[in-house]
LOBADO-476129 format. One record per residue (C-alpha): x negated, y negated, z negated; residue in three letters. Coordinates in Angstrom, 1 decimal, decimal comma, m for minus. Each point is the difference from the previous one (the first is absolute). Layout:
<pts>
+--------+--------+--------+--------+
:     xx :     yy :     zz : residu :
+--------+--------+--------+--------+
:      X :      Y :      Z :    ala :
...
+--------+--------+--------+--------+
</pts>
This chain:
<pts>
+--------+--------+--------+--------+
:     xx :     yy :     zz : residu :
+--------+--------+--------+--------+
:  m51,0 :   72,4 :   65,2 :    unk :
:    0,3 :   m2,5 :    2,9 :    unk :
:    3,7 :    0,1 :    1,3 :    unk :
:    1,0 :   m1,8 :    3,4 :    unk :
:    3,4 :   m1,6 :   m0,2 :    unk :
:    1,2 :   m0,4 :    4,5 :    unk :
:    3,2 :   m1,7 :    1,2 :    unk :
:    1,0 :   m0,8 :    3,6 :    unk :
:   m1,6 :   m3,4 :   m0,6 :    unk :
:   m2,4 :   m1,7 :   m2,2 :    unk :
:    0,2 :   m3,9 :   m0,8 :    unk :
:   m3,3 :   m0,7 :   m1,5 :    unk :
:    0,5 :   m3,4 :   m0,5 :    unk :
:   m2,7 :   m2,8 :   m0,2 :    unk :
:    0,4 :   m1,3 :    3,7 :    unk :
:   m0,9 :    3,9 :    1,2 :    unk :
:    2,3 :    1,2 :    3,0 :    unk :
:    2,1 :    3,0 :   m1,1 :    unk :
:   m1,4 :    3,8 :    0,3 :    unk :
:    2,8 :    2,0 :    2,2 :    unk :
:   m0,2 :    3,5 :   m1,7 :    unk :
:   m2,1 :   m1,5 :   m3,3 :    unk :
:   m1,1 :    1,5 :   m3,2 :    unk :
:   m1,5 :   m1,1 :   m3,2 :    unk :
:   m2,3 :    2,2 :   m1,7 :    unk :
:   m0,4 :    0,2 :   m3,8 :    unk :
:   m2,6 :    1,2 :   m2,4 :    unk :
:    0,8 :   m0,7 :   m3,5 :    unk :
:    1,4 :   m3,5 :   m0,5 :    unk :
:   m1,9 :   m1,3 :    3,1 :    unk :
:    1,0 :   m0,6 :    4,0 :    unk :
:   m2,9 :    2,7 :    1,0 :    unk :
:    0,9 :   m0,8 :    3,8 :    unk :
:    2,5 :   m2,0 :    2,3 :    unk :
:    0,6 :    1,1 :    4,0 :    unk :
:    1,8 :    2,7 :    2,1 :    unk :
:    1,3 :    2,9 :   m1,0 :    unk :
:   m2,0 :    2,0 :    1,6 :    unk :
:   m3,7 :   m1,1 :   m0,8 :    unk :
:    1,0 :    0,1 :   m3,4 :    unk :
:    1,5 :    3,3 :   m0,1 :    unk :
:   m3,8 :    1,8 :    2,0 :    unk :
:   m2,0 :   m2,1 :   m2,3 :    unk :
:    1,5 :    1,5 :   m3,1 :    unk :
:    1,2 :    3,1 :    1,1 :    unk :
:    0,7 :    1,1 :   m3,1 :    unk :
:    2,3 :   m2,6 :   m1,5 :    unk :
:    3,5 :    0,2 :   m1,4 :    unk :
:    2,6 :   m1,6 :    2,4 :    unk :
:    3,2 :   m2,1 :   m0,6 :    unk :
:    1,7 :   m0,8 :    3,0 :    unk :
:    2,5 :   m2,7 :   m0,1 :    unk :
:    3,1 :   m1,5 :    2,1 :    unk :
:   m0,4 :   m3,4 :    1,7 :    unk :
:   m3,3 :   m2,1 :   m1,2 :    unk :
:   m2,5 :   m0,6 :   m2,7 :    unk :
:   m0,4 :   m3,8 :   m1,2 :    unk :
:   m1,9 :   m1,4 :   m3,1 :    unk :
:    2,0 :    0,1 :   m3,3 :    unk :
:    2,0 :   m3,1 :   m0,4 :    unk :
:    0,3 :   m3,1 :   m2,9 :    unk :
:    3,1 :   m0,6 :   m2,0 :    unk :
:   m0,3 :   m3,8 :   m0,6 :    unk :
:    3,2 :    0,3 :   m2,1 :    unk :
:   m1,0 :    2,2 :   m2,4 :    unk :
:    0,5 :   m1,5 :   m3,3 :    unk :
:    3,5 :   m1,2 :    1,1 :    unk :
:    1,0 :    3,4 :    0,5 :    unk :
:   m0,9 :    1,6 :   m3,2 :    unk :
:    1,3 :   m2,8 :   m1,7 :    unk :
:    3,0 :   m1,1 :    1,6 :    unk :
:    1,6 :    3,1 :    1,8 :    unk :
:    1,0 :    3,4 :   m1,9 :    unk :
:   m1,0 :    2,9 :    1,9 :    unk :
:    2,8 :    3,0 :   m0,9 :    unk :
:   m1,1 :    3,2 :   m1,3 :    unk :
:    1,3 :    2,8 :    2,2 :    unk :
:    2,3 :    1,2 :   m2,5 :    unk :
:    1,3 :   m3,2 :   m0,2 :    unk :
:    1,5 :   m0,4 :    3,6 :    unk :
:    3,4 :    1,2 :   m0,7 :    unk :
:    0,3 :   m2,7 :   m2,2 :    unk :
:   m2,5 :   m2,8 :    1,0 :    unk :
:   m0,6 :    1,4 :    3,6 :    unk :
:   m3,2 :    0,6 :    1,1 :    unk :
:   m1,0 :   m3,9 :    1,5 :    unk :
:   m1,9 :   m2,5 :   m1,9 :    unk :
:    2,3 :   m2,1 :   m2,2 :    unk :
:   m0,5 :   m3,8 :   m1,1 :    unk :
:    2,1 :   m3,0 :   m0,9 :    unk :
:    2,9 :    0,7 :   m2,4 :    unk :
:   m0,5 :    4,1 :    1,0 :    unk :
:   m3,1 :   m0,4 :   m2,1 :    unk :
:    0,7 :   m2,4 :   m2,8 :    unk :
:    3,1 :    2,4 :   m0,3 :    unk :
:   m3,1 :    2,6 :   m1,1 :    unk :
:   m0,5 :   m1,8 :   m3,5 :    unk :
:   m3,6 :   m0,6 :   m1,1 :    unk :
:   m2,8 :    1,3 :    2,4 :    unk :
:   m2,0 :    1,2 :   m2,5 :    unk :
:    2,4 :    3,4 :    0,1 :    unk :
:   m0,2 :    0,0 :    3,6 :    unk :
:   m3,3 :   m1,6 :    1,8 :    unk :
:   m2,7 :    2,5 :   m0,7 :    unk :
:    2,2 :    2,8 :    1,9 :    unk :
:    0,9 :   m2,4 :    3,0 :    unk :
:   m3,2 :   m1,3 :    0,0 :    unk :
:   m1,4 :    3,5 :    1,0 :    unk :
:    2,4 :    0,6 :    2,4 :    unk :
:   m0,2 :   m2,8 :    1,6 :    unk :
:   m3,6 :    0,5 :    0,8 :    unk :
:    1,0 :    3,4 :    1,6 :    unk :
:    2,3 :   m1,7 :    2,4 :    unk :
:   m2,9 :   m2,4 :    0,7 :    unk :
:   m2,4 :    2,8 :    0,4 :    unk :
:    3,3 :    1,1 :    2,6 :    unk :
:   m0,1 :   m2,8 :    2,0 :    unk :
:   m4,6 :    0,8 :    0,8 :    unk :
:   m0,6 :   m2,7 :   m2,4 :    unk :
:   m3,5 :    0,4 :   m1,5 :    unk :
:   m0,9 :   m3,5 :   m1,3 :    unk :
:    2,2 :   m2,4 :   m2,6 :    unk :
:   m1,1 :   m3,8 :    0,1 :    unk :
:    0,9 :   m1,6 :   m3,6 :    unk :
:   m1,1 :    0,0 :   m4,0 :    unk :
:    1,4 :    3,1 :   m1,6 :    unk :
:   m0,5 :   m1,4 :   m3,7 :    unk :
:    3,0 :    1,4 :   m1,9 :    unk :
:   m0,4 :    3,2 :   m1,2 :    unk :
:    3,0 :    1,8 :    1,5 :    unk :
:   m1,7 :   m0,9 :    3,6 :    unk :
:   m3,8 :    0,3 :   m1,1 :    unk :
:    0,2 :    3,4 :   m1,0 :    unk :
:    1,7 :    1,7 :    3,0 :    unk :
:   m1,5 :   m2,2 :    2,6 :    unk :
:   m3,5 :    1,5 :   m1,2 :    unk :
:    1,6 :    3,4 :    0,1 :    unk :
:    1,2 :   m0,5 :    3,5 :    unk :
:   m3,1 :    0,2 :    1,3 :    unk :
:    1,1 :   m3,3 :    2,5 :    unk :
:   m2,7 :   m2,4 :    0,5 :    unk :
:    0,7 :   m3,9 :   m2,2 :    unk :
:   m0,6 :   m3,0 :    2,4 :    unk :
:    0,4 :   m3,7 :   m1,3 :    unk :
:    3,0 :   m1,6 :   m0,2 :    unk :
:    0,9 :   m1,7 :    3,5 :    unk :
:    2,4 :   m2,2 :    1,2 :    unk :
:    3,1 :    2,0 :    0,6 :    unk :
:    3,1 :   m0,7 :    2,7 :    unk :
:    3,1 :   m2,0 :   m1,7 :    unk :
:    2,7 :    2,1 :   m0,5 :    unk :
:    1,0 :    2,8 :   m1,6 :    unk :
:   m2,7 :    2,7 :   m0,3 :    unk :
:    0,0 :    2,9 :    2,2 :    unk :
:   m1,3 :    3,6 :   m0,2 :    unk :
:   m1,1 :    0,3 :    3,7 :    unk :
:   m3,4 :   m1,5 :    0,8 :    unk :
:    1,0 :   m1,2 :    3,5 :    unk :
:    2,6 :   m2,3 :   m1,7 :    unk :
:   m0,1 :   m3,7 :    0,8 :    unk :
:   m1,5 :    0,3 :    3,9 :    unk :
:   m3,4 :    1,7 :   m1,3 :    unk :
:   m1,2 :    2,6 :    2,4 :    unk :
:   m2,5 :    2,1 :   m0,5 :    unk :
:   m3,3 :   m2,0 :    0,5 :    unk :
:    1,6 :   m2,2 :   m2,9 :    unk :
:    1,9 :    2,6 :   m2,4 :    unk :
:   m3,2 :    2,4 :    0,1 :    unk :
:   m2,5 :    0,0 :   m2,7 :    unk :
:   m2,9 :    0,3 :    2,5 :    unk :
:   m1,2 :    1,8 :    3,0 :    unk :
:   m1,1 :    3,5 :    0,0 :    unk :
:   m3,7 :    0,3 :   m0,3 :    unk :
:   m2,8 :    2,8 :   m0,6 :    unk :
:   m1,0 :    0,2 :   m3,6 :    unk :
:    2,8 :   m1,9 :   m1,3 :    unk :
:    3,0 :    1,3 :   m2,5 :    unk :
:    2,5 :    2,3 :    1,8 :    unk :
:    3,5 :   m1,8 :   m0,3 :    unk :
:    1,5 :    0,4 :    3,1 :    unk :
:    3,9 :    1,1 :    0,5 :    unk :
:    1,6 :    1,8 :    2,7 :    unk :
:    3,2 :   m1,1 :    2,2 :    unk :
:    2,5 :    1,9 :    1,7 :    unk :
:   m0,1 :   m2,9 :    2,9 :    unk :
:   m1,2 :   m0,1 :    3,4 :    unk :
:   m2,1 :   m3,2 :   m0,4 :    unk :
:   m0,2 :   m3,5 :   m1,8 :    unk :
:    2,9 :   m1,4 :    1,8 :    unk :
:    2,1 :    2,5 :   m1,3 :    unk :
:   m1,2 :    0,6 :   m3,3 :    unk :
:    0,3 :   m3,6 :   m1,0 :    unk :
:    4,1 :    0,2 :    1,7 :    unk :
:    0,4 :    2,8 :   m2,4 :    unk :
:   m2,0 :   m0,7 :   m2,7 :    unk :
:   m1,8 :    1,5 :   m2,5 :    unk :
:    2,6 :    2,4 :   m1,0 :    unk :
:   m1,3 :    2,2 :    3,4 :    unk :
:   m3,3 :    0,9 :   m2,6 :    unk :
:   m0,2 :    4,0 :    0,0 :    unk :
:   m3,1 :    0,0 :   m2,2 :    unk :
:   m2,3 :   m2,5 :   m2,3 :    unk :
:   m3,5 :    1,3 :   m0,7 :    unk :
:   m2,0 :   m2,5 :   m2,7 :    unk :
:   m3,8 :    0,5 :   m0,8 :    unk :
:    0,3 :    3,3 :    2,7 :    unk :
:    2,7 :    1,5 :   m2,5 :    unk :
:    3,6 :    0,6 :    1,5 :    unk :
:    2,4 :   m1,9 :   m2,7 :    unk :
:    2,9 :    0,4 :    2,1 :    unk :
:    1,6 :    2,0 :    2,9 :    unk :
:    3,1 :   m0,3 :    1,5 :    unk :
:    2,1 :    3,5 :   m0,4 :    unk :
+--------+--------+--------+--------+
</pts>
């Protein structure tokens, strides 16, 4: 079933201009079709619709990855009333004892808040267990390592001055995987002033893995 995903604005990416009133359609795991609205909708009239707030923009890269299964905690829900519900590191986390008993949980739950923030890619080398294993299950697409910002790690994409263009996996492009993410943001200038945390939905290979509520 072919299902067209329309915002008030499409960033395509790849040097093409934006598509006021754009829409990406999806059969399968596959972009089927990029353009307007419109054309989309009367050339497959039959096609489930999700309408979304703001813009549509290719899925985004978390260089920092590794770093952030290894070195942060991510708390377990039931744990805010103790831990609270943001990431912890430093002494918070050496206070956690061995991270055997706690990694493979925060490990998965950490990939959910990436999945959060329209991230479809991770740049790195997943080669310990407790990171190979849900990685693969994530469905997220494994780039090489790169050359990550100094600093501390951070969860949003757009960290470090990237916009889009640079903190995108790719552009948009007929016949190629469906990961794209939605934003509730006007346009660029304001997403990358908000950040990722505006993302409203994360579709990877033409599945949706994640929707705002």
């Amino acid at each position: 079933m072919l299902t067209i995903h329309t915002a008030a604005l499409l960033l395509p990416g790849g040097g093409r201009p934006p598509v006021p009133g754009g829409a990406v359609a999806v059969r399968d795991t596959v972009v089927a079709a990029l353009g307007p609205y419109e054309e989309l909708a009367a050339a497959h009239p039959g096609a489930r619709v999700r309408r979304w707030p703001g813009l549509l923009a290719p899925g985004l890269v978390q260089y920092d990855a590794v770093r952030l299964l290894t070195e942060w905690y991510f708390p377990d829900p039931r744990e805010a009333g103790t831990l609270g519900t943001e990431p912890l590191t430093g002494a918070a986390l050496d206070a956690l004892g061995p991270d055997s008993a706690w990694r493979p949980g925060s490990v998965r739950r950490g990939l959910h808040r990436m999945l959060a923030l329209g991230t479809t890619h991770l740049a790195g080398r997943f080669d310990d267990a407790t990171l190979r294993g849900p990685v693969a299950r994530s469905g997220l697409t494994v780039l090489p390592p790169a050359r990550t910002a100094a600093g501390a790690p951070c969860l949003d994409p757009f960290a470090h001055g990237r916009d889009l263009a640079a903190a995108a996996h790719g552009p948009l492009t007929e016949g190629a995987r469906a990961d794209f993410a939605a934003f509730d943001a006007p346009d660029e200038p304001a997403l990358l002033a908000e950040g990722a945390g505006r993302c409203v939905g994360t579709v990877l290979g033409g599945r949706l893995v994640y929707r705002r509520r």
